[in-house]
C-alpha positions as CSV (number, residue, x, y, z in Angstrom):
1,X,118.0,128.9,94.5
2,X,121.1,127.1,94.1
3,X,123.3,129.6,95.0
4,X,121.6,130.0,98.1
5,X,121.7,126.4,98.5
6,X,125.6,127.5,97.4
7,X,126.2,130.1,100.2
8,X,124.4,128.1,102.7
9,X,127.0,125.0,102.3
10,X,129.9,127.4,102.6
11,X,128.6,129.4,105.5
12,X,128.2,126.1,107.5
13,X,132.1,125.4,106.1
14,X,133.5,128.4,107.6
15,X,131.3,127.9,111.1
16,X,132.6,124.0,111.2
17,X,136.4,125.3,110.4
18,X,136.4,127.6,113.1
19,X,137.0,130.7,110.3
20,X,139.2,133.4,112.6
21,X,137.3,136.2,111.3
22,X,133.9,134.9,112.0
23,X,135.0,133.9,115.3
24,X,136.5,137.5,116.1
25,X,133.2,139.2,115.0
26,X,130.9,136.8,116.9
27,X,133.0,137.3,120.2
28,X,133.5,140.7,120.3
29,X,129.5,140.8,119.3
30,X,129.1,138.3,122.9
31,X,131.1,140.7,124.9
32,X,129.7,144.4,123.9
33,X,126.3,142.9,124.6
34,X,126.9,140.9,127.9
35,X,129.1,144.2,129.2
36,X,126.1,147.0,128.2
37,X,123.8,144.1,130.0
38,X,125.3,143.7,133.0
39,X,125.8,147.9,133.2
40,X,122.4,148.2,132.8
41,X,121.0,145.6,135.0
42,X,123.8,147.4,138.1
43,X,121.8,150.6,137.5
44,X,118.2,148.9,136.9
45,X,118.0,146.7,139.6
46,X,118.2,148.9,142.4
47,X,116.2,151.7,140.6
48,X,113.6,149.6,139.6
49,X,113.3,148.1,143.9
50,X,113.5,152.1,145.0
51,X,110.4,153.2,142.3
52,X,108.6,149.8,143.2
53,X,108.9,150.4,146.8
54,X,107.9,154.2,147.3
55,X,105.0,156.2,146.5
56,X,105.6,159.3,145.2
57,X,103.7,161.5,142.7
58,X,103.8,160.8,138.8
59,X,104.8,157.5,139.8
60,X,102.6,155.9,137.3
61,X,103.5,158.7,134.1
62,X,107.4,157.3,134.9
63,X,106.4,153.8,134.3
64,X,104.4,155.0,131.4
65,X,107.4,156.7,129.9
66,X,109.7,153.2,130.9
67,X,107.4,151.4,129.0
68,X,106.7,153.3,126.0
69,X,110.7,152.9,125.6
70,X,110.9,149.5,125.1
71,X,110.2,150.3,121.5
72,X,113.1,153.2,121.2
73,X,114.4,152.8,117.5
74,X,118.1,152.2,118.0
75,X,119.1,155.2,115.6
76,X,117.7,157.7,118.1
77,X,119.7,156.1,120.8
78,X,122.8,156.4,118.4
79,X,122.4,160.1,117.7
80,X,122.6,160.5,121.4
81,X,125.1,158.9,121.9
82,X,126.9,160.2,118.9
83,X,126.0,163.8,119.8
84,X,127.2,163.2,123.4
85,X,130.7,161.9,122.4
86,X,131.8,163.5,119.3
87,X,134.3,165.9,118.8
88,X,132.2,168.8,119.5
89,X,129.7,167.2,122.0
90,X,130.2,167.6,126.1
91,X,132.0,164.1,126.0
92,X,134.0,164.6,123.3
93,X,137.2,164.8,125.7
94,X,137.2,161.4,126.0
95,X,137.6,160.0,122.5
96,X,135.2,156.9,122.8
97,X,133.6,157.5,119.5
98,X,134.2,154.6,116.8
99,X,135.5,152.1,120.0
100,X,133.6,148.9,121.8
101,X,133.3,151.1,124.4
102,X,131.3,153.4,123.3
103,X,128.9,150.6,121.7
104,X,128.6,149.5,125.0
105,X,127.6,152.7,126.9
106,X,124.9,152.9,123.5
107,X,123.4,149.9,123.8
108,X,123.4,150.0,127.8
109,X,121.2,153.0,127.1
110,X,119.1,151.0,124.8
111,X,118.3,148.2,126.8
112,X,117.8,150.1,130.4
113,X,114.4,150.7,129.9
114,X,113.6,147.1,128.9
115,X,115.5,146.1,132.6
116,X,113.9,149.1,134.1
117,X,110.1,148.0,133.3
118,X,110.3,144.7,133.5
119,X,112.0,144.5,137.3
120,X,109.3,146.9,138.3
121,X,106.3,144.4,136.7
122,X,108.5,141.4,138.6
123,X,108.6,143.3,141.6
124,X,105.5,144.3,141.6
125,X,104.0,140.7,140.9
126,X,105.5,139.6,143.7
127,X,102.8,138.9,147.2
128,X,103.2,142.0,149.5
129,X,102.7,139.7,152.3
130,X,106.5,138.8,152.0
131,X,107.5,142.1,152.2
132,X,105.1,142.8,155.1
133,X,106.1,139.8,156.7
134,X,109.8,141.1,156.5
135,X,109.1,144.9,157.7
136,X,107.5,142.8,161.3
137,X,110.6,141.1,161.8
138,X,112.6,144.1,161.9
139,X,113.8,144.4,158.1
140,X,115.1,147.3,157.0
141,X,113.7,149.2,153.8
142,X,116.6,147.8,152.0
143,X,116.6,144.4,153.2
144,X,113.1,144.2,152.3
145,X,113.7,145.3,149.0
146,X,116.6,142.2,148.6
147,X,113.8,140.2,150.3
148,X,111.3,141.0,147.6
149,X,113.8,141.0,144.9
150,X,114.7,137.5,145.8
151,X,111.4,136.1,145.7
152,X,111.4,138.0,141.8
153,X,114.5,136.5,141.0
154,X,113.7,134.4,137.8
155,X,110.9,137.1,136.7
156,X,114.2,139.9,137.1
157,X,116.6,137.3,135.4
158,X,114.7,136.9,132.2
159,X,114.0,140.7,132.3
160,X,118.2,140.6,131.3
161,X,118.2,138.0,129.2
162,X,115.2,140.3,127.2
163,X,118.0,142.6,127.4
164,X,120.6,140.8,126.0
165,X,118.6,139.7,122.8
166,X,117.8,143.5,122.7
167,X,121.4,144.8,122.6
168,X,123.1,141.7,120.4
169,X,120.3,142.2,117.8
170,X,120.5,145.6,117.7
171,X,122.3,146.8,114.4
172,X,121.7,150.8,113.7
173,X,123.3,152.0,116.6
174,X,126.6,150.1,116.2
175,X,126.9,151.7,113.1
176,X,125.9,155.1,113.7
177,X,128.6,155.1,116.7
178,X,130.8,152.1,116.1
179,X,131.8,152.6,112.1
180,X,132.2,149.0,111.5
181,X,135.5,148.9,111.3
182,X,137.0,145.8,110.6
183,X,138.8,143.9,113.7
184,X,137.7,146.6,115.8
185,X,134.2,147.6,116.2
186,X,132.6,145.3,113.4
187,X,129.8,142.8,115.0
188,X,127.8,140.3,113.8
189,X,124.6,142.9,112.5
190,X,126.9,145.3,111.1
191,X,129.1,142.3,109.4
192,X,125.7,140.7,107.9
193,X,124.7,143.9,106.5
194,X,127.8,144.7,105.2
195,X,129.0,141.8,103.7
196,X,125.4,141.5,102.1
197,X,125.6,145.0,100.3
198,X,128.9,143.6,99.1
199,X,127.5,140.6,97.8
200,X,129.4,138.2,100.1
201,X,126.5,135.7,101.0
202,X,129.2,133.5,102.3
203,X,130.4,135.1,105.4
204,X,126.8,137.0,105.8
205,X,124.7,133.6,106.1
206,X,127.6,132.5,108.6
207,X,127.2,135.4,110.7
208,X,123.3,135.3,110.7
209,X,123.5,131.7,111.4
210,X,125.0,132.2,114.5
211,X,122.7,135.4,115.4
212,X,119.9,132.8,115.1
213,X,121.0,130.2,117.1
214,X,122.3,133.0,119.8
215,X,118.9,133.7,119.6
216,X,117.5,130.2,120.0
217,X,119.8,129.8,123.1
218,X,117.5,133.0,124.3
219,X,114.4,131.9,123.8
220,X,115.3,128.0,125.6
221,X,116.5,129.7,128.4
222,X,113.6,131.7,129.0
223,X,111.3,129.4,128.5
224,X,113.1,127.9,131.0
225,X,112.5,130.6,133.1
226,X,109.1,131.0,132.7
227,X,108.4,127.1,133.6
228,X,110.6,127.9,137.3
């Protein structure tokens, strides 16, 4: 118990002296996740207003299948992406494998259906007589889908921020497709388990400290959210 107590003092030392290292990992962790957010949410936004908005046949079995991702283990994800962009994969060419950038195309990927499903629940919670009200002034299809998205807009924003806590949680596909390699691809999930195989509670309980109060700042602001 006391060295807990032990490690627990020295993480809060190294988080109060601004260590370098645990900065590096915890801002390169903040910028691989908001990046694969913000990628997702471009392509999720619209494609969740155009499946909302038309009627088409296994409409239902997609949202089925969106839905029933939101659980996709993040190793399966990383063997896609690993397959796709190795040396022998159809990607391969462009030598992204064991970079941030191919972290952030994985955990893009990952968190897509979460945007995906929850834009088409927000969308579809919205009243249809603002949409029909926007049709009878003239709106187009695609104003009518900004209309509608509009009147979603805190429902859609906390649909990324699920996203976010998805992808800066996530720790099997950095691995599988980042390496951990230090000062390059090493965040804070890969750090914490590395550092606590090695036996380094130190700079682990550091690094998990600040997952949880990332994770703290999530939840605030969608409770937030949920109160507007």
């Amino acid at each position: 118990m006391s060295e807990i107590w032990q490690g627990l003092i020295k993480a809060w030392e190294l988080i109060i002296s601004l260590d370098p290292e645990v900065l590096e990992i915890t801002g390169r962790s903040l910028r691989i996740a908001v990046t694969s957010t913000v990628i997702a949410s471009v392509i999720c936004l619209p494609l969740g207003s155009i499946i909302h908005s038309y009627r088409f046949r296994g409409k239902r079995l997609l949202i089925s299948v969106v839905q029933t991702l939101y659980s996709m283990p993040t190793v399966s994800v990383g063997l896609l992406v690993f397959l796709l962009f190795s040396r022998s994969g159809p990607l391969g060419g462009l030598s992204l494998m064991f970079t941030p950038d191919v972290m952030i195309v994985g955990q893009a990927i990952l968190v897509m259906p979460i945007i995906l499903g929850l834009t088409i629940s927000a969308l579809s919670g919205v009243d249809k007589v603002i949409a029909d009200t926007a049709v009878s002034l003239g709106a187009s299809k695609f104003q009518t889908a900004l209309v509608t998205l509009k009147e979603a807009r805190f429902a859609v924003f906390a649909a990324m921020i699920l996203g976010f806590g998805r992808a800066i949680s996530e720790v099997g596909l950095a691995l599988m497709v980042g390496g951990n390699i230090r000062g390059f691809t090493r965040t804070l999930t890969t750090a914490i388990s590395l550092e606590t195989s090695k036996g380094e509670l130190e700079l682990a309980l550091a690094l998990g400290m600040i997952l949880l109060s990332i994770a703290l700042v999530i939840n605030i602001v969608l409770n937030r959210i949920q109160q507007r």
